[in-house]
VEXLO-79903 format. One record per residue (C-alpha): residue number from 1; x, y, z. Coordinates in steps of 0.1 Angstrom, whole numbers, plus 5000, padded with zeros to 4 digits. Example, Ala and Ser with C-alpha at 12.3 -4.5 7.8 and 13.67 -1.06 7.14 Angstrom:
<sites>
+------+------+------+------+
: nuse :   px :   py :   pz :
+------+------+------+------+
:    1 : 5123 : 4955 : 5078 :
:    2 : 5137 : 4989 : 5071 :
+------+------+------+------+
</sites>
This chain:
<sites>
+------+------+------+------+
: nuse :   px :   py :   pz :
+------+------+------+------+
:    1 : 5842 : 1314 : 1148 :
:    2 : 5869 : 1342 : 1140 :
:    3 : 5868 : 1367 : 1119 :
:    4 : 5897 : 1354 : 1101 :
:    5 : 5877 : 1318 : 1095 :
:    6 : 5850 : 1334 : 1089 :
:    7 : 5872 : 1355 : 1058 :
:    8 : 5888 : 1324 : 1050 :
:    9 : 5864 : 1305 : 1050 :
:   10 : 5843 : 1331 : 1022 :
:   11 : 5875 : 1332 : 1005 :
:   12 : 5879 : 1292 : 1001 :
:   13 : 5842 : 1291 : 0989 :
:   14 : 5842 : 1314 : 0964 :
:   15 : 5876 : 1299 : 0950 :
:   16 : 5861 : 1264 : 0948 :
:   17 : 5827 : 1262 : 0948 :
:   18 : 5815 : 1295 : 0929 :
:   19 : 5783 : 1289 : 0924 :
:   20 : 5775 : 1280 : 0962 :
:   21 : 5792 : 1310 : 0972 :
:   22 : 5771 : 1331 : 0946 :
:   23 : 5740 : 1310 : 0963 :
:   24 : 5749 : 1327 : 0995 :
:   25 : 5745 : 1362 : 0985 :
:   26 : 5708 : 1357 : 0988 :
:   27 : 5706 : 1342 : 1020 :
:   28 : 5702 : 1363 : 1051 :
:   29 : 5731 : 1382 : 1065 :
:   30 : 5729 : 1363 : 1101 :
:   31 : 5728 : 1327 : 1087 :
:   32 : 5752 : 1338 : 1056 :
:   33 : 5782 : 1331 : 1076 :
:   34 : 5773 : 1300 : 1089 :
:   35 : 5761 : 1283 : 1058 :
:   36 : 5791 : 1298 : 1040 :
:   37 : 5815 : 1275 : 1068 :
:   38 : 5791 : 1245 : 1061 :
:   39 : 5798 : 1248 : 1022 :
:   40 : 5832 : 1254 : 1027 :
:   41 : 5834 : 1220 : 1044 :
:   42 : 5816 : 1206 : 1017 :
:   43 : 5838 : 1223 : 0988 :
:   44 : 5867 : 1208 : 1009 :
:   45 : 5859 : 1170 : 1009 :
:   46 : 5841 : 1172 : 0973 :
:   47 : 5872 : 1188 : 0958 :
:   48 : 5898 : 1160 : 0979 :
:   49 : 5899 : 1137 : 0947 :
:   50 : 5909 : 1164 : 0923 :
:   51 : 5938 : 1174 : 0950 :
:   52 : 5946 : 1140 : 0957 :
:   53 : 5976 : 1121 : 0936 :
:   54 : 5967 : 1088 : 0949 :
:   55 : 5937 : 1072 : 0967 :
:   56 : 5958 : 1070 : 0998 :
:   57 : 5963 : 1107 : 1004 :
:   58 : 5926 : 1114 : 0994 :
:   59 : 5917 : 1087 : 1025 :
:   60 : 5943 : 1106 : 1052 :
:   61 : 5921 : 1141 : 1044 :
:   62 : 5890 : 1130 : 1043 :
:   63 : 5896 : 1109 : 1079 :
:   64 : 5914 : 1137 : 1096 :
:   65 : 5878 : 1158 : 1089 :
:   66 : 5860 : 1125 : 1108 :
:   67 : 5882 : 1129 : 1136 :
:   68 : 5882 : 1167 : 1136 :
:   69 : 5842 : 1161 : 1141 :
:   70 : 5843 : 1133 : 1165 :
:   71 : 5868 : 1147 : 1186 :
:   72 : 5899 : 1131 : 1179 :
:   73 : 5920 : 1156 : 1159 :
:   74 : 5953 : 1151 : 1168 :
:   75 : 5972 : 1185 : 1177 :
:   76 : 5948 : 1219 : 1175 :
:   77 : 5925 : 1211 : 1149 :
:   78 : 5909 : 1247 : 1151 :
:   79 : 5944 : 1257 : 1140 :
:   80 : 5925 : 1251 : 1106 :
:   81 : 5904 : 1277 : 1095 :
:   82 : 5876 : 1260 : 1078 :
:   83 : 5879 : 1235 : 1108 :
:   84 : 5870 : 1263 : 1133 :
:   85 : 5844 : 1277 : 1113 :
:   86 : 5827 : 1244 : 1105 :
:   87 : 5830 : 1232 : 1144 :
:   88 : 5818 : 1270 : 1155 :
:   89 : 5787 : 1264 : 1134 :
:   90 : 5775 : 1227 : 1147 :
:   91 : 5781 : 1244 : 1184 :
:   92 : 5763 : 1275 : 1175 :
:   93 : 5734 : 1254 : 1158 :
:   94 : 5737 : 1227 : 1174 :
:   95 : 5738 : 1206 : 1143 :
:   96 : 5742 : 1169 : 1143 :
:   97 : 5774 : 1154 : 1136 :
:   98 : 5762 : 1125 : 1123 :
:   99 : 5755 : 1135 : 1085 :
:  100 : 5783 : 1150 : 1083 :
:  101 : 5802 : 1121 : 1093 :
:  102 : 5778 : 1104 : 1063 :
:  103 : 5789 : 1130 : 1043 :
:  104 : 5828 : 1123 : 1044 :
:  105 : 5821 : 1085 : 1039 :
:  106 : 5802 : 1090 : 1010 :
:  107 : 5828 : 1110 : 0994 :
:  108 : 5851 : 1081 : 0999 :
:  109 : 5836 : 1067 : 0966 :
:  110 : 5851 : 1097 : 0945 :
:  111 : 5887 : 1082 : 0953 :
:  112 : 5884 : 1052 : 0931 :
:  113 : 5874 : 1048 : 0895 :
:  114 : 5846 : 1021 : 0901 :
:  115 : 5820 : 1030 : 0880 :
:  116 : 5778 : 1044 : 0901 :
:  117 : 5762 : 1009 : 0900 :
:  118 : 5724 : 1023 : 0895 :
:  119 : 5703 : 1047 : 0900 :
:  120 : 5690 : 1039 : 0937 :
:  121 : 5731 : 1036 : 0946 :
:  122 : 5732 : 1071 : 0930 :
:  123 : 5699 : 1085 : 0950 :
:  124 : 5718 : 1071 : 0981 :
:  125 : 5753 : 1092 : 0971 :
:  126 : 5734 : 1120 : 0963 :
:  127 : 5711 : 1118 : 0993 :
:  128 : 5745 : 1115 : 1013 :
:  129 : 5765 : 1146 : 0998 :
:  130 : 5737 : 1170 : 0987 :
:  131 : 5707 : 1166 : 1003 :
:  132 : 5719 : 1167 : 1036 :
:  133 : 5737 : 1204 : 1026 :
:  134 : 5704 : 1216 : 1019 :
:  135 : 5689 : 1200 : 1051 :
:  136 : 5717 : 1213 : 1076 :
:  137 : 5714 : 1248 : 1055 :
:  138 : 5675 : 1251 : 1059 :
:  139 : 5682 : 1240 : 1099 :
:  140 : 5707 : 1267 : 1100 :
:  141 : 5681 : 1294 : 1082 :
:  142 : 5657 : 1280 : 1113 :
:  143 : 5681 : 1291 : 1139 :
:  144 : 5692 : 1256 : 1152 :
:  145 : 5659 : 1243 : 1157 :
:  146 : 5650 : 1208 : 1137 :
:  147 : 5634 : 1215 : 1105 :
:  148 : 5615 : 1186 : 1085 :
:  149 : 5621 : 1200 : 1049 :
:  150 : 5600 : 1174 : 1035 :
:  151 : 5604 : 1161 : 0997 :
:  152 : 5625 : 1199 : 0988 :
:  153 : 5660 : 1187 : 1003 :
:  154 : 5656 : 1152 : 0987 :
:  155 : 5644 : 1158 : 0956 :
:  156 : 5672 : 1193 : 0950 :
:  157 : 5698 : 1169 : 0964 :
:  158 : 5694 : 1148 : 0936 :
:  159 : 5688 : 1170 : 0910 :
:  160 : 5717 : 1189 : 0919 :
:  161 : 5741 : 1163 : 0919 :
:  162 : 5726 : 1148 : 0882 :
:  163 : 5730 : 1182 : 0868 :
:  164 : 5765 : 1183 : 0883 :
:  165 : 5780 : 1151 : 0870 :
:  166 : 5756 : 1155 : 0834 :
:  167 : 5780 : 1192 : 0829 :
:  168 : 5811 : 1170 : 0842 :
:  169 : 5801 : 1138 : 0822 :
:  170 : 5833 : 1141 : 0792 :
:  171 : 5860 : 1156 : 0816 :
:  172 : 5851 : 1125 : 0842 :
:  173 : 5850 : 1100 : 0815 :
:  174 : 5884 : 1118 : 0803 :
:  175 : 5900 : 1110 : 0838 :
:  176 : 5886 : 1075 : 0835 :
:  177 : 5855 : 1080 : 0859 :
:  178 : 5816 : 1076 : 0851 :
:  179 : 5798 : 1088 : 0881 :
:  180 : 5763 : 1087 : 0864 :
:  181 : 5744 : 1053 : 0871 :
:  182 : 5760 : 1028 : 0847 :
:  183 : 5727 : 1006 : 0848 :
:  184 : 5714 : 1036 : 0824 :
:  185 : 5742 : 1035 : 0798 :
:  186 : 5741 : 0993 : 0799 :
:  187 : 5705 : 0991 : 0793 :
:  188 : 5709 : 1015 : 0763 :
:  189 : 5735 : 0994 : 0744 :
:  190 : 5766 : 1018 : 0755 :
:  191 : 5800 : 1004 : 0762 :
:  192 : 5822 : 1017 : 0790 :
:  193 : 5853 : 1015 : 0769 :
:  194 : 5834 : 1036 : 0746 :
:  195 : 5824 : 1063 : 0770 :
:  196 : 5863 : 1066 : 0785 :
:  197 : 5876 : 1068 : 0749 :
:  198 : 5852 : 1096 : 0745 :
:  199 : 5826 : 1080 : 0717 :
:  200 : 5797 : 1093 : 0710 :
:  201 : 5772 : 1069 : 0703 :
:  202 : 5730 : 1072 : 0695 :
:  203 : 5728 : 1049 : 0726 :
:  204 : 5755 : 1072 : 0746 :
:  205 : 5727 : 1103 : 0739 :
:  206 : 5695 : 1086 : 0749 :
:  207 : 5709 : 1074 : 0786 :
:  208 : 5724 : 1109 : 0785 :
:  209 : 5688 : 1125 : 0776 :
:  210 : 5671 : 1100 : 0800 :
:  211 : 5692 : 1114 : 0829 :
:  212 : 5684 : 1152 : 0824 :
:  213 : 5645 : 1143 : 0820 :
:  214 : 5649 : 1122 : 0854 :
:  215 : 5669 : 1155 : 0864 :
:  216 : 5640 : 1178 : 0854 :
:  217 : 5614 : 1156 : 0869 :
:  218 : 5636 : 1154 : 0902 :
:  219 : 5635 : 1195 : 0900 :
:  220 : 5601 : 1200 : 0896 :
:  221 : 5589 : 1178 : 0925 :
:  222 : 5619 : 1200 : 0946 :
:  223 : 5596 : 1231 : 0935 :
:  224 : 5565 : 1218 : 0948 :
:  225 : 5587 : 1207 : 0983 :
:  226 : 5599 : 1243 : 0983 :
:  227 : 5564 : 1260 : 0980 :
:  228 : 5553 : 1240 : 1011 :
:  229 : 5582 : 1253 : 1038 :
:  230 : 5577 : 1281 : 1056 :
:  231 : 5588 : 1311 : 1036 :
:  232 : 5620 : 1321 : 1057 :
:  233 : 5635 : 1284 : 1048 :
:  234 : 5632 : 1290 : 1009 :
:  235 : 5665 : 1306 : 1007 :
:  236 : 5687 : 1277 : 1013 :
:  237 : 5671 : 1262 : 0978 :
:  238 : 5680 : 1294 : 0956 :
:  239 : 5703 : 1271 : 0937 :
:  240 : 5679 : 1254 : 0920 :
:  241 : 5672 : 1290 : 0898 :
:  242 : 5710 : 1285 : 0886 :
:  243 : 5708 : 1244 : 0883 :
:  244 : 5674 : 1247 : 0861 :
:  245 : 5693 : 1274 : 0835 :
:  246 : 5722 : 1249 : 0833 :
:  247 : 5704 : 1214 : 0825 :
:  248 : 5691 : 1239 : 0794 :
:  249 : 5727 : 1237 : 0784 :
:  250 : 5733 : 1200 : 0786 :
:  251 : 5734 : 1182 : 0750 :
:  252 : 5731 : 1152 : 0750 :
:  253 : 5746 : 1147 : 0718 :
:  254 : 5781 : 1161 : 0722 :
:  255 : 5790 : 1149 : 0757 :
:  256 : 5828 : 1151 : 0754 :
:  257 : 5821 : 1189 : 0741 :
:  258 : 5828 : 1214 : 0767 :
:  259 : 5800 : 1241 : 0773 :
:  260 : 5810 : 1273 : 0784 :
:  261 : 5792 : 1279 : 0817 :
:  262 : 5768 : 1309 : 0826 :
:  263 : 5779 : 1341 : 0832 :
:  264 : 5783 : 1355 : 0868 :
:  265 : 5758 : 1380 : 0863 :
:  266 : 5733 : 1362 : 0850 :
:  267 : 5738 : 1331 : 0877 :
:  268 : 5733 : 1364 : 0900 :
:  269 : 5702 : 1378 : 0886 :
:  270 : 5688 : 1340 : 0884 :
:  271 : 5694 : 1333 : 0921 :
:  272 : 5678 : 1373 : 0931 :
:  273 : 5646 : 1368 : 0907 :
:  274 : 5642 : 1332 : 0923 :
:  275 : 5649 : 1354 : 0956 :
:  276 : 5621 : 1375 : 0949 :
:  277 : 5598 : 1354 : 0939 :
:  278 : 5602 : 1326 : 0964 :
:  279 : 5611 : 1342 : 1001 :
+------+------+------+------+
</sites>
């Protein structure tokens, strides 16, 4: 890639997905670069819906990064930086295409306001949009070379994407969405109407509390996956020292309260302890 992707691409990161650019400061220097361009992408499609007015528009970007990946960009797709970087990478790597082809398919879902089913559909999404980060990331960290990561990438996928939409729970239910497994919030009494009017309910805080213990468990059986890799492939899972700090924060009984987030420095320090402690 350029030097100017490879700026713009740091630049775009850092903007929109903070805490996976902080996550990269503790990564080697030689694969920093590279992962940076892969999260870039990621930041890209995961932040379409929010740049989207309508479903429509959301559908046209996240289809001209499918044909950018199989080939069929119209014009000089490279002309896009985080397009050059991204494709630089899978030739460098030679990563597969194909999950991140997934990847953009799966973030069709986060057009529309249908509510997560259940918990296996949500395993499945997650599986889709996170995991497969980490598992590209820890390839990446193995220079190219096919890495079986185990039960770490699966397990931090989900966790990671739990503890995302448990911070996000009352903004998404204020812009009409619920992207927490429904089947959870049904089975303890609460009503959707209630959750996008912004209720809180005794039933509202038990799914909630269920969903950050299923989120612990889900990061605790990612630590024991992370032991077992080969020390230089630890680094891709650093976020899990930042993701652990901000379950602590979740309350279950004031979803539709906003919680100020961590501190720089202290997400920092997390991810170098973890860093120092893990490889």
């Amino acid at each position: 890639m350029t030097q100017e992707s490879a700026a713009y691409a740091t630049r775009y990161l850092r903007d929109i997905d903070r805490d996976r650019y902080l996550a990269t400061l503790v990564l080697p220097s030689r694969e920093r670069e590279a992962i940076t361009a892969l999260y870039a992408f990621n930041a890209d499609i995961a932040s379409v819906r929010e740049r989207a007015r309508e479903p429509a528009a959301g559908e046209i970007r996240l289809q001209w990064w499918a044909d950018a990946l199989a080939g069929k960009g119209h014009g000089n797709v490279r002309q896009n930086p985080l397009a050059d970087a991204l494709l630089s990478v899978i030739a460098d790597y030679s990563l597969p295409t194909p999950p991140l082809t997934r990847m953009i398919t799966a973030r069709r879902f986060d057009l529309y306001q249908d509510p997560m089913p259940d918990m296996a559909s949500f395993e499945g999404y997650a599986g889709e949009t996170v995991s497969a980060l980490y598992q590209l990331g820890a390839m990446i960290l193995n220079g190219g070379a096919p890495v079986e990561t185990g039960d770490a990438a699966g397990h931090m996928g989900v966790a990671h994407a739990l503890i995302g939409h448990l911070r996000a729970f009352g903004y998404n239910a204020s812009q009409g969405r619920i992207f927490l497994p429904w089947e959870v919030f049904e089975i303890c009494g609460v009503k959707e109407s209630e959750v996008l009017a912004g209720q809180a309910s005794d039933g509202l805080a038990v799914a909630l509390t269920k969903l950050s213990e299923t989120a612990a468990e889900h990061l605790r059986k990612a630590d024991a996956g992370t032991a077992a890799l080969p020390r230089p492939l630890r680094a891709v899972f650093a976020p899990r020292a930042v993701l652990g700090l901000q379950l602590r924060r979740v309350d279950p009984d004031a979803p539709f309260v906003r919680t100020d987030d961590l501190a720089d420095w202290r997400k920092i320090a997390a991810l170098g302890w973890w860093k120092l402690r893990n490889g």
